[in-house]
Residue, then its C-alpha position, 0 to 999 in steps of 0.5 A: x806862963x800859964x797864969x791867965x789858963x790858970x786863972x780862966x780854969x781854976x778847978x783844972x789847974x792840976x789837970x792844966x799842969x799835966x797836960x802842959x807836960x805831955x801834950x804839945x799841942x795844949x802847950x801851943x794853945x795855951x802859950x796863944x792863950x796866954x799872949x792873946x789875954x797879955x795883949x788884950x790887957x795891955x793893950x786895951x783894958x789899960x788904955x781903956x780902948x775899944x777896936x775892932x783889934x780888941x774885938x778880933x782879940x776877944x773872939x780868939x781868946x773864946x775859941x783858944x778857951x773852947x779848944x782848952x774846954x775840949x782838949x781837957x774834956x777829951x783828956x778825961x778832966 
């Protein structure tokens, strides 16, 4: 589930692992993460398409990253 958080944030994948585990707000974050960059990949990268849609897309999966920046800073990684 969490290959594109893992490969985005390789010196937290430990502390990704924990916080998937007892967090369940992380665990949403992440699972949005994750959908948004399958989506993105699919839909755009592949097809080599440029839209406001992968525009949209690209902006939320900066701001699901800030939220994982934060989640881990304030976690103490």
């Amino acid at each position: 589930m969490s290959e594109h958080v893992y490969r985005k944030f390789p010196n937290n994948i430990n502390a990704i692992q924990a916080l998937l585990q007892k967090d369940v707000t992380f665990r949403e974050i992440c699972a949005d993460y994750e959908e948004m960059c399958t989506w993105l990949d699919g839909y755009c990268s592949s097809q080599g398409r440029s839209s406001e849609e992968c525009d949209i897309t690209r902006d939320v999966i900066r701001e699901l990253e800030d939220e994982i920046k934060e989640v881990l800073r304030d976690a103490g990684y």
